[in-house]
N, C-alpha and C positions, 0 to 999 in steps of 0.2 A: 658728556663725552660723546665722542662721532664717531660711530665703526663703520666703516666700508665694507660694502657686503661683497663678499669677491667671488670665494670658490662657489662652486656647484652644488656640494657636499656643505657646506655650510659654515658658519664663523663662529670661533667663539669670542665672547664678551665677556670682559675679566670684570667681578666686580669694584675690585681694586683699584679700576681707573675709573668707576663711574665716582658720582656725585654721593657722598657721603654725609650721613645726618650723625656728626658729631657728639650731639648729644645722646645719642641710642643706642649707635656703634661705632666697631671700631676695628681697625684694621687687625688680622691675626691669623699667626702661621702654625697650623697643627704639627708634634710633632710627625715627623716621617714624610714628611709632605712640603720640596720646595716653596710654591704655591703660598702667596700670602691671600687671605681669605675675606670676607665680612663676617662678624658677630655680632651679634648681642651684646650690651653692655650688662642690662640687669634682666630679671624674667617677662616672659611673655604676657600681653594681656590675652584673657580668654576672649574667642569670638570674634565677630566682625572689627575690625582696626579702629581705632576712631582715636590715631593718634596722628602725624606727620611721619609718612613712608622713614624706612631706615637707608635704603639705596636708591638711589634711579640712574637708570642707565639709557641714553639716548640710540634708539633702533632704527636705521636706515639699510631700506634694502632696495635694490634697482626696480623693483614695481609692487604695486599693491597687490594682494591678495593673502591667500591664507599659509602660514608657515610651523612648523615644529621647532619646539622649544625645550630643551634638556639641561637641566641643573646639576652641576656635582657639586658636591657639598658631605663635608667629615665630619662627626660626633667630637668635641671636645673630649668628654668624660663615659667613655661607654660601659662602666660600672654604673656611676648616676643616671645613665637613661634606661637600662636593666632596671633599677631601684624605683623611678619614679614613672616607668611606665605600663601602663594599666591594662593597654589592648594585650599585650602580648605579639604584638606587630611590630616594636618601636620606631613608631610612626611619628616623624614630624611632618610637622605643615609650615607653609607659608602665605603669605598671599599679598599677591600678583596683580596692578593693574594697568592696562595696554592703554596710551591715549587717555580716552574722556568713557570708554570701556565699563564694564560691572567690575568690580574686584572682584576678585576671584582666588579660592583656596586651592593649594595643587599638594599633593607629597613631594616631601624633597628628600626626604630619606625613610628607608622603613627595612626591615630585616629580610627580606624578600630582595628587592634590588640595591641593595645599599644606599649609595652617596651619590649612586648615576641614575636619575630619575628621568622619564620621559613626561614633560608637563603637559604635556596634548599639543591643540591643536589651536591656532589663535590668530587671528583676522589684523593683519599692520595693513591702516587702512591709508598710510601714509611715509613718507621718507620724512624721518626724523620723530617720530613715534616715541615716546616717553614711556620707559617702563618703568613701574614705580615698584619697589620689594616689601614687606614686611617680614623680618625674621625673625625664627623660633627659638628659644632658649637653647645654650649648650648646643650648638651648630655652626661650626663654619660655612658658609656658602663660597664656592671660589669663583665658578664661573657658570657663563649661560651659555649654550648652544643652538646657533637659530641656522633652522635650514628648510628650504620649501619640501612645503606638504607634495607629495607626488599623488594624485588619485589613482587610484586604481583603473588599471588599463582593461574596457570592456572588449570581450574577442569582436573582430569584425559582423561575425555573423551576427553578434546582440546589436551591434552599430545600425547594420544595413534591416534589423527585424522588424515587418511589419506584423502584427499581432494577428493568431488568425482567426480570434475574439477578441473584441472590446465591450467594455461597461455602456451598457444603454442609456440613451438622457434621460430615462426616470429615476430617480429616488422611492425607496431606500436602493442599496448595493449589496452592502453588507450582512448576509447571513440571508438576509430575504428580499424577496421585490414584490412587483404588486400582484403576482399569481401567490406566491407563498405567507406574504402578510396574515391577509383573512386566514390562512390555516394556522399561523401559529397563536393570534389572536383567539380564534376560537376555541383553544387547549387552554388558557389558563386557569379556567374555572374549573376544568374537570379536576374527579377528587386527586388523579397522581399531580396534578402540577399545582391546585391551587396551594398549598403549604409555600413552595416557595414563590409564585407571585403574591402571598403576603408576604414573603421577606424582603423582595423587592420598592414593593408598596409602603412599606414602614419606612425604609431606607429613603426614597423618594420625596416622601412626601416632608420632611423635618428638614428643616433647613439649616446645613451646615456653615459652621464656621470656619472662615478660612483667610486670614490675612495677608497678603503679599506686600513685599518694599519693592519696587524696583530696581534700588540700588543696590540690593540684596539678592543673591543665587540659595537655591536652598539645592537640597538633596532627595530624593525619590520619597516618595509619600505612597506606601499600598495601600493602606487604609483610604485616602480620597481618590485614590484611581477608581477603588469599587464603585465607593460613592458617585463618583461622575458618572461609571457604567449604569448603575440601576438606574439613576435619574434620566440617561439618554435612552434608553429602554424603556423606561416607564413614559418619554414622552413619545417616545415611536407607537408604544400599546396604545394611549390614550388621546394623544392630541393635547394634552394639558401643557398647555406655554409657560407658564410660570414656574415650571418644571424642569423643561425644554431650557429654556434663560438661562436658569439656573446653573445647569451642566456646561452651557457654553462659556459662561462664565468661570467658573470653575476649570473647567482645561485649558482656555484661553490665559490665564494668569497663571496657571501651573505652569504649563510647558512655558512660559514667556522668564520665568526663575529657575526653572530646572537644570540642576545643572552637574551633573556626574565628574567632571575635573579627570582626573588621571588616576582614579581608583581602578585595578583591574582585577585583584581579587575577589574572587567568590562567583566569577563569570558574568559578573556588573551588564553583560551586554543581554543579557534574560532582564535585566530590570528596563534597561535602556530601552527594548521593545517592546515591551509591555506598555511604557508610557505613550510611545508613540500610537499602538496598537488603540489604545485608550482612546487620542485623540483622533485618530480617523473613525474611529463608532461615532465619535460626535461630529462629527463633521459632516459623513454622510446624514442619518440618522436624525440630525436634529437641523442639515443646511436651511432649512423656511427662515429659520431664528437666529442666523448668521450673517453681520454687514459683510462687503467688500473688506473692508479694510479687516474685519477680524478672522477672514478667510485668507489675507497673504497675508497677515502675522503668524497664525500659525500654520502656512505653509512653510514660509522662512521658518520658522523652530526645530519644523519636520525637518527642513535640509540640513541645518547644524547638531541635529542631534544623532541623526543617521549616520552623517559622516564617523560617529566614532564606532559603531557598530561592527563588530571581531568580521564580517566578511568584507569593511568597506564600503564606499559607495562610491560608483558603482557595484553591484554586490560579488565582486569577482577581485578580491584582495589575495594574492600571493596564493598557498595553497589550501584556500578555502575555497568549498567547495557546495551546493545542494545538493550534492550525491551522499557523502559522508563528511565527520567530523560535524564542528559545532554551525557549521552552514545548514544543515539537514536539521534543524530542529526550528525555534519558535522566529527567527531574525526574518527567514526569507518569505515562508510556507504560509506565518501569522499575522506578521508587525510590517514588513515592507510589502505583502499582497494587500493588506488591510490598505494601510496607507496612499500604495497605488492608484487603487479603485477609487478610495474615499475625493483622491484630488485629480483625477483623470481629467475631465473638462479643464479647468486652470492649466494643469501641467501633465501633460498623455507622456512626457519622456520616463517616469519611477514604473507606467505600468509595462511602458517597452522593456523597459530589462528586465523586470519580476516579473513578465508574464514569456519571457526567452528564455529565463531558467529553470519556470515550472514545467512549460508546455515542449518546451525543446529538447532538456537534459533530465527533468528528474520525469515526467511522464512516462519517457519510453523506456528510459531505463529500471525503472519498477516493472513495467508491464512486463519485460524478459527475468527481472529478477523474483518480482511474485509467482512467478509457474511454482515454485519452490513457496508453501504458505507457511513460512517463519524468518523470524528477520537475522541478519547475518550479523547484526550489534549483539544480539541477545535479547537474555530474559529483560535485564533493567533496562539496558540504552536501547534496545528495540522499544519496548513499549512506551518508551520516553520521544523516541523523535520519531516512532510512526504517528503519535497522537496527534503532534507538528504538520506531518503529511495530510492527517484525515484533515484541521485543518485547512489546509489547499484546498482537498477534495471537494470540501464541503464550501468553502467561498465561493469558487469557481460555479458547483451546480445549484447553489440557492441565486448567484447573481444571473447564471444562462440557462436555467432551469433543463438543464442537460448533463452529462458526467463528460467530464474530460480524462480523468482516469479507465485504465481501463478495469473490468469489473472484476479481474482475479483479486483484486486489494480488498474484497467482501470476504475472502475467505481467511484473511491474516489473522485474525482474534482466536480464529481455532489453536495454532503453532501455542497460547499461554492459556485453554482449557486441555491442551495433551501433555503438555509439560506440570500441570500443577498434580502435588503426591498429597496423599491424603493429612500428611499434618496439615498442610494450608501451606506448606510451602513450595516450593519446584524445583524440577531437574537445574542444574546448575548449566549455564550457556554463557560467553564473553563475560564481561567483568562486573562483576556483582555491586553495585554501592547501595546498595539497601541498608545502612548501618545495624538493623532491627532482626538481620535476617537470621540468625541463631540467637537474639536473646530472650527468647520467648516460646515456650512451649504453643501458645495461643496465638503468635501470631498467623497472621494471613497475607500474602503477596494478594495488592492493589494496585491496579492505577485504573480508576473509575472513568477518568474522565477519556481517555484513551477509549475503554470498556462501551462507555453513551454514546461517543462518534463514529463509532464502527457498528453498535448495535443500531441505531439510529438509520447509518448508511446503507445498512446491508435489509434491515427488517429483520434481523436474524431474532425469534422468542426466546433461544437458548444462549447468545449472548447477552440481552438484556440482564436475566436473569443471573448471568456475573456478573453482571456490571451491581446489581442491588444487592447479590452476596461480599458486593465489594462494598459498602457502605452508601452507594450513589453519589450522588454530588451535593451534598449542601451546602458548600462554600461558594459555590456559583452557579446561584441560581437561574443567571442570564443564559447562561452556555445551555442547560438546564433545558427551560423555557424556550431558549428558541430549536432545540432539536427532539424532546422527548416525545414519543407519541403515545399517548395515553387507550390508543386504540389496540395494540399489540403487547399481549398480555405476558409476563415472561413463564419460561418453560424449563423448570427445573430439574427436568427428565431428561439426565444426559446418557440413562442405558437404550434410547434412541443410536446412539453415535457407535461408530465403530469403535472396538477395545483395542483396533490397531491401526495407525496413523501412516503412511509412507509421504512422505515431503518434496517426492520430485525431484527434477533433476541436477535442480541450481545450486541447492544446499542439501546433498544429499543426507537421509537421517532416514531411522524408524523407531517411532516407540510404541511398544508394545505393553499392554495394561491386563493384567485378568479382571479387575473390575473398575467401576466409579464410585465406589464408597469414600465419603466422605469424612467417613466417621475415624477419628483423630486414633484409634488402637484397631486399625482393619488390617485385615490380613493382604488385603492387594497388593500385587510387585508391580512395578512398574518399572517397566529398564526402554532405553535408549541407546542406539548405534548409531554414529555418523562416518558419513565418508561419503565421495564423491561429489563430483562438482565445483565450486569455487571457493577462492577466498578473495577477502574485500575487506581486509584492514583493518583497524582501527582497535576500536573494544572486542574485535574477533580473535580467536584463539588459534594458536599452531594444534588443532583439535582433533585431524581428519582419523575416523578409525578409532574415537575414542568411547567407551563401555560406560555405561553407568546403571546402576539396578538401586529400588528401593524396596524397604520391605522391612516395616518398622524404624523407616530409619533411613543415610544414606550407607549401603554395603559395602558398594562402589562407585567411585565418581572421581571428583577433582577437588586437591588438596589448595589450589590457588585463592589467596583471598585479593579483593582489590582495595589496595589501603591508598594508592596515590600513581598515578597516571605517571608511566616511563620510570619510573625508582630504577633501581639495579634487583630487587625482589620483584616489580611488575615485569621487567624485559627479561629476566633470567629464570624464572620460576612461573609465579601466574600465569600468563601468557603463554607458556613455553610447552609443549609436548611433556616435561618431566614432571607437573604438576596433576598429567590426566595420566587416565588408564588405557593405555596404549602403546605400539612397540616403538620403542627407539634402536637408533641403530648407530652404532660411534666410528666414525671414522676420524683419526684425528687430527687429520688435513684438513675436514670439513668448514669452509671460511664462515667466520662473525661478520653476522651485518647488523644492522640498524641499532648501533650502538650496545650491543649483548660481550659478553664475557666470556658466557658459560658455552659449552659444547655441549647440548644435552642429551644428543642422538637421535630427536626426534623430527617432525617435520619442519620443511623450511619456514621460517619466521619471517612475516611477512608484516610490513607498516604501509607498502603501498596501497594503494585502492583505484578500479578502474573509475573511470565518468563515462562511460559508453559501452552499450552490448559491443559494438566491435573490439572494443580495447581489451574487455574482457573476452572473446572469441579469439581475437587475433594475437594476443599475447600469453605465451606459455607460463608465466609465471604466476599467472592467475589460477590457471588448472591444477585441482589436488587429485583428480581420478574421477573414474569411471564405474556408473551404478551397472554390474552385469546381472544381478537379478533382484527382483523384489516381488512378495506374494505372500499371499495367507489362506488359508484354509477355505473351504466350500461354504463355512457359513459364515459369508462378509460383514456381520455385527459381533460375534461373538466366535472369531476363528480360534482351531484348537491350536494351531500354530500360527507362527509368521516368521516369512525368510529374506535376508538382507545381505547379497555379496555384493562387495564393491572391491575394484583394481583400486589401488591408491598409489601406485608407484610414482606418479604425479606430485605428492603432494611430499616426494623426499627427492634432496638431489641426485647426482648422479651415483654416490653411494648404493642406489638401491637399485636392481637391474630389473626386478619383479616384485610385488610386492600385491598380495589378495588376502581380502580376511571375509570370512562367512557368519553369520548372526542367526540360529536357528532359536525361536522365543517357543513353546508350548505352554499353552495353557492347560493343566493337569485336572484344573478343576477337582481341586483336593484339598481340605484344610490345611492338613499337615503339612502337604509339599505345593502350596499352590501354583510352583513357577519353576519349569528345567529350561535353562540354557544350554548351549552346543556353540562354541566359539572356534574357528578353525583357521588358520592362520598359516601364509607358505610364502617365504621369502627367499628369494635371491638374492643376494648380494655381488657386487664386482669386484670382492677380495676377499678372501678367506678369513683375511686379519681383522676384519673391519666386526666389530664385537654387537651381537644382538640381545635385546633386553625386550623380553616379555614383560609386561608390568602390570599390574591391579593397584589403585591405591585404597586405601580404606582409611576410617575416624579413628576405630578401635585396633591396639594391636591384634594379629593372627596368629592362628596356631597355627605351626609345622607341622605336616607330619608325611608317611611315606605316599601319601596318594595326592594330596597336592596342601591346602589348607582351609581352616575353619575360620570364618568370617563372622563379626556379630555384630548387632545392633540392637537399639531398645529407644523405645520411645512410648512417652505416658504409662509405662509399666509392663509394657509387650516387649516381649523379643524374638529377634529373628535370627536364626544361625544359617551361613550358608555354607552348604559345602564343597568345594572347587575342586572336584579330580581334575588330575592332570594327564592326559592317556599318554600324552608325546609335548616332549621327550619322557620318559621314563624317569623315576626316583635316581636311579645309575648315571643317569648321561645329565641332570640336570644340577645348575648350580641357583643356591638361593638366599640372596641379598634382601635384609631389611633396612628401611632407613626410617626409625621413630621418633616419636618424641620434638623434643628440640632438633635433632638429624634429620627431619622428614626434609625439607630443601636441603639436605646436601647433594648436590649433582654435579658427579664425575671430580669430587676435590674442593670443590665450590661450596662456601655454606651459606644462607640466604633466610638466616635466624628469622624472626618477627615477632615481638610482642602482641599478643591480641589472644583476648579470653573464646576466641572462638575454635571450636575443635579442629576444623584446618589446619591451624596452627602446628598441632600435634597427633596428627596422626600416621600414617605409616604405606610406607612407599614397599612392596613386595617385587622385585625384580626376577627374572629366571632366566636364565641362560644356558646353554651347552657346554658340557663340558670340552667338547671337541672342535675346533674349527674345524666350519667347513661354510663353501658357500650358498648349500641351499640347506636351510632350518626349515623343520615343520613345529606345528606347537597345536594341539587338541585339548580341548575343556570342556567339562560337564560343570556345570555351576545345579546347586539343589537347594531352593532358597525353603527352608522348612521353618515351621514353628518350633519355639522351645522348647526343645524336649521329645521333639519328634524324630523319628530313625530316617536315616537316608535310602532312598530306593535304590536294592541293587540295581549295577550294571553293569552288563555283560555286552563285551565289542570286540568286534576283530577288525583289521587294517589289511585295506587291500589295498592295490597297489593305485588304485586311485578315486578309492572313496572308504567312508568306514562303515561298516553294518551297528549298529547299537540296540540293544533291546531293554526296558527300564519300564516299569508300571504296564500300562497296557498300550504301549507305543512302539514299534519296529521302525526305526528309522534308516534310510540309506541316504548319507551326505558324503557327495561328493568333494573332494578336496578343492577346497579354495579357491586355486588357479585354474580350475579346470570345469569343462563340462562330461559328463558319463556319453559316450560312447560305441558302450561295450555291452556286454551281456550279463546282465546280472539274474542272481537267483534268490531270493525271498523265501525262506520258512515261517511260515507261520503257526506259531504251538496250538494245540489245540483246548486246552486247559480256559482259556474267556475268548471274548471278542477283542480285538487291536483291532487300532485304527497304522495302518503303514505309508508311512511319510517318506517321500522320495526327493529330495532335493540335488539341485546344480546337475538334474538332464537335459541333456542336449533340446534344442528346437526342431522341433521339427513330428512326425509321424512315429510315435511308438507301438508295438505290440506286446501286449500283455497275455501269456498263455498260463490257466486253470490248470494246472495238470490234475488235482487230483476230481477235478470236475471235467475234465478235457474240452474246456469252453475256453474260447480266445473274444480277445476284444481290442481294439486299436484307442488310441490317444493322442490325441493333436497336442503336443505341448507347443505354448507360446512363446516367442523370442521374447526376453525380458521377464518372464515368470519361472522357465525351469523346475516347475515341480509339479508335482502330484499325489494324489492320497487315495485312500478307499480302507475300508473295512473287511475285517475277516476272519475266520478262526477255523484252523488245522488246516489249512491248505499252503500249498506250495505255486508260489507265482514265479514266470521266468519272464524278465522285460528284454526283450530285443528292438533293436533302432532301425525297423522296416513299418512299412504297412501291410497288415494281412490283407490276404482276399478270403477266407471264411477255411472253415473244414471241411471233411467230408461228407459232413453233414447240412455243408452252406451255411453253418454261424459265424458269428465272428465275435 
């Protein structure tokens, strides 16, 4: 049969008119479906075909090259393919051949896209092109859809980009060149690396079996990828050709059968670059041992295999991206840099574009986003696609023996030793897919290989040394070997580091530790404040302003589990402000975007993401607020406090007119009560009506009671109770909302159930609210995170009219009210019964004077713009702070 290819958009091709093999099948119309179809007569044979095609349909299209091709096709019996199928996908196949072509297998139906498959991408190398079918049992096929491949459109500036490096004519490229060869060589014998260059050696030297048909495609092989990598490794180490051969052989025939078809589940495009990534090691690496001819074979493979790669190729598909999303991880950074480099001489156009979106768009864009050293994906997808970046980093300065990144990216590994709590696991940050992460008392958050290329890059002794508390790398000993230096010994001593962290300006946060005990029943708290600065999409959360404390346990933190990417629980819950512990606020005009449901009153919910420090500078919807203070105590390793106000009225729409919350962390240095919080919090709103919600979430339910409530935890046998006064509003003015159990996602009407044995699941949402409309709420907290069994430290506080005095253990505190800086004249008792230390937060900048009265000795203080506080010690005197500078007494002191 002849179809004229007409529209733009594409044709379809009924199989009904083509050429029908009678004896196999036969014409048939499912019910509900005009549509008459091709079947099966009897069942399928397993495996490659080796009968006479069932269909062929004749493919004529107005010029040669490459086009897309879309099958529908209806289940006859879709109880019997439930019954008899085994993936749990109900997955049929077909297979497909173009011309004089490989046959080739595609899905034509599977439970995921049904009956509308896209079969890829396929080369009509001719008008009148013969496609021959074979069909799957219990399947209608009806028609075919052919419509040109469009490439992806590279921006101008990638067009017109001359690289402002390129790859040197010497070999190697790849990981080393001939200044770093001799050093990695000369580490395999030392005792850290020789273990695994014998594993490599072993691997190397046995010669694998490996048969290819040519007329046969097969499917992704990890297991012989490795095997090719150690053998092109081991010839780059040694020079041994028979070895060398060997690999070349081996990828050459690989890549020349490989062939991925139209599978897209499981993110197939990690597999997809991995292979390729494979064959540019060899190709650099082993080029001496490489003809012409077996050098544009498998360049050509490179090009067809790339093309199905989720960014494209050129790598700038729709809206993917190397700033975020699945462009930011192994396709650009690993497998198409790799590849670039490996064939530059032949073809300089793959390292034009990969080296326009490393050095153009994700370079600069890190170096404004790392001032802030933790990454905006999170604990998982940060440590997963910055590993992608290092990566880069690391191609780039072993091929020009210089850094193209700039050097804040040395500091990133710290953001996952300040996050990790002494079970072995971490504060919770974007979307968690660690499936392991609660089923284990003994587990530990890893990614080693992340851990090696940043210890590696940086020299850092006390990254290393997570990186071997992480198990190190034994599965890849290459990665291994060419980065470990056995000269830099690790450094287990992390009461070197500060006990409090501040993260800058980009991703504002503080977390504050009283210790680094590791040990699985330690009494360390550990809590965390964010707010200020940006947001950036993706796996990042509606989060700004949100609390988390640990202390045997999680106390406080986020109810959100990540079970599946956009659900109506990931976009309405997880993600959402209602799942952390932080204010929301309802207005209920407030509009849904990005496909949400819920109103949940928290911050705006955001799926965009910028590509550019200007986009993010110049565009408001990026900005969640402003850090107006941050500081710690006088001794910068072990402070007795640390303070964190950030504005966040930024990060809600116009619901909110004002919006400050303050973070006061002390360290008590006390068994009992190792850790007091001070939470202060002053909103505005622009309607009386518009309803605020204090919120805490916890695992365990809480006790009520008339001063705020009791929090608990336990872990390996310890337990932690915390106690939450509430100063303001009052037991009288406030109201208080639990939502447990299976309730804990109910928001605002909304339920957002989930199955999952993990305690997120079921724990419990604590709301508070005023009784009274009005538009400005305050809300004050003392959190007292104690041991079981230990008494809470009184506390005694009075409220002025713009800060509060608190007095608790051996600590006098003045915090100023959230939205504001002290301007005024304050006055300080100090009892005389022990020594305090007197902690003065959110004062003004500028020139203070501090007057002894009962000593009649004054003294002046420079407070800094961005710190706003100060401390000292004292007992039975009485201090008066005024906002001048003295010039001395009359006795000329000051």
């Amino acid at each position: 049969m002849s179809v004229s290819y007409g529209q733009q958009e594409g044709v379809f091709v009924e199989l009904s008119r083509g050429k029908v093999n009678k004896k196999t099948a036969v014409l048939e119309r499912v019910p509900g479906h005009k549509e008459r179809g091709v079947s099966l007569k009897g069942a399928a044979e397993a495996g490659y075909p080796n009968r006479l095609h069932d269909v062929e349909l004749r493919i004529d299209v107005p010029e040669t090259g490459w086009y897309v091709l879309e099958a529908e096709a209806w289940p006859k019996d879709v109880e019997l393919l439930k019954r008899t199928d085994k993936s749990g996908m109900l997955t049929k196949v077909a297979y497909f051949q173009l011309g004089e072509q490989r046959v080739t297998k595609r899905i034509v139906y599977n439970n995921m896209m049904g009956g509308k498959q896209e079969l890829g991408k396929f080369e009509i190398r001719g008008a009148g092109d013969k496609l021959k079918i074979w069909l799957p049992d219990n399947l209608v096929v009806q028609r075919v859809l052919i419509k040109p491949y469009v490439v992806p459109v590279a921006p101008v500036e990638a067009e017109d980009y001359r690289p402002k490096v390129i790859p040197s004519k010497q070999r190697p490229r790849l990981w080393v060149n001939s200044e770093s060869l001799p050093v990695v060589k000369g580490r395999l014998l030392s005792e850290e690396n020789a273990p695994a260059w014998s594993r490599v050696k072993e691997v190397a030297l046995k010669p694998y079996a490996f048969i290819t048909d040519d007329r046969q495609e097969m499917f992704y092989n990890e297991e012989l990828e490795q095997v090719i990598e150690r053998k092109a490794f081991y010839y780059l180490m040694t020079g041994d050709e028979k070895v060398g051969k060997e690999a070349v052989d081996l990828v050459s025939r690989y890549l020349s059968v490989l062939e991925f078809g139209n599978v897209t589940y499981g993110d197939i495009t990690r597999e997809l670059g991995r292979a390729i990534y494979t064959g540019a090691l060899v190709y650099d690496w082993c080029y001496p041992l490489t003809s012409v001819d077996v050098r544009a074979k498998m360049r050509k493979d490179f090009k067809r295999l790339v093309m199905d790669m989720e960014v494209g190729w050129p790598p700038f598909y729709g809206l993917e991206s190397i700033i975020n999303g699945h462009g930011n991880e192994a396709q650009i950074c690993r497998d198409m840099l790799s590849w670039s480099i490996a064939v530059y001489d032949e073809d300089p156009e793959p390292y034009k574009y990969v080296s326009y979106s490393v050095l153009e768009q994700l370079v600069p864009m890190r170096k404004f986003e790392y001032q802030s050293p933790r990454h905006n994906q999170g604990i998982d997808y940060g440590g997963y696609r910055f590993g992608w970046e290092m990566h880069g980093a690391w191609l780039f300065y072993r091929m020009l023996g210089y850094p193209v990144f700039d050097d804040n990216i040395k500091n990133m590994p710290y953001y996952w030793l300040y996050m990790r709590t002494p079970d072995g696991k971490m504060l919770r940050d974007g979307d968690m897919f660690n499936v392991k992460y609660n089923s284990s008392d003994d587990f530990y958050w890893k990614n080693p290989q992340t851990m090696l290329l940043c210890y590696a890059y940086s020299g850092s002794a006390v990254v290393k040394a997570e990186f071997l508390k992480q198990g190190g790398l034994p599965d890849n000993p290459v990665l291994f070997l060419l980065l470990n230096d056995p000269n830099i010994k690790p450094d287990f001593d992390r009461s070197q580091l500060p006990l409090t962290k501040d993260f800058g300006p980009i991703l504002g946060s503080m977390v504050a530790r009283t210790g680094w005990s590791e040990e699985k029943t330690s009494n360390d708290v550990i809590a965390e404040i964010k707010g200020g600065g940006y947001h950036f999409g993706n796996h990042q959360h509606a989060d700004a302003g949100a609390l988390q404390i640990y202390h045997h346990g999680m106390q406080i933190g986020d109810l959100g589990l990540y079970l599946s990417y956009g659900s109506p629980y990931d976009f309405n819950f997880n993600k959402r402000s209602a799942s952390h512990s932080m204010l929301l606020v309802r207005d209920p005009d407030e509009p849904l975007l990005f496909r949400t449901k819920t109103n949940d009153g928290g911050t705006r919910f955001s799926q965009r993401f910028p590509k550019t420090k200007e986009e993010v500078l110049s565009d408001s919807w990026y900005h969640t607020g402003e850090i107006r203070a941050s500081a710690t105590g006088r001794d910068a390793i072990k402070p007795s406090y640390s303070y964190f106000n950030v504005d966040l009225t930024a990060a809600y729409t116009a619901k909110v007119k004002s919006y400050a919350r303050s973070f006061l962390f002390l360290n008590m240095e006390r068994t009992d009560v190792p850790a007091v919080i001070v939470l202060l919090d002053e909103l505005e709103t622009n309607n009386a009506d518009f309803e605020p919600y204090w919120q805490i979430n916890t695992l365990n339910k809480p006790i009520v009671n008339e001063d705020g409530f009791v929090l608990n935890s336990q872990f390996k046998g310890k337990k932690g109770v915390a106690f939450v006064d509430m100063i303001k509003p009052k037991a009288t003015e406030r109201e208080v909302v639990l939502h447990s159990g299976d309730s804990s996602a109910f928001v605002f009407g909304d339920l957002y159930q989930v199955k999952s044995p993990w305690p997120e699941a079921r724990g419990t949402r604590v709301l508070v609210k005023p009784k009274e409309k009005a538009v400005h709420t305050s809300y004050a907290t003392v959190f007292q995170m104690t041991e079981d069994g230990a008494q809470k430290l009184p506390v005694q506080y009075k409220e002025y009219a713009n800060y509060y005095a608190i007095q608790l253990a051996d600590r006098i505190l003045i915090v100023a009210k959230s939205d504001r800086f002290l301007e005024e004249e304050v006055e300080i008792n100090v009892p005389g019964d022990k020594e305090y230390e007197v902690i003065v937060t959110g004062i003004k900048d500028g020139f203070w004077n501090i007057n002894n009265t009962a000593k009649s000795s004054r003294f002046n203080v420079n407070i800094l713009k961005g710190n706003h506080t100060t401390s000292w010690k004292a007992k039975g005197e009485v201090f008066v702070l005024k906002p001048y500078r003295g010039y001395g007494d009359s006795e000329g002191r000051f």
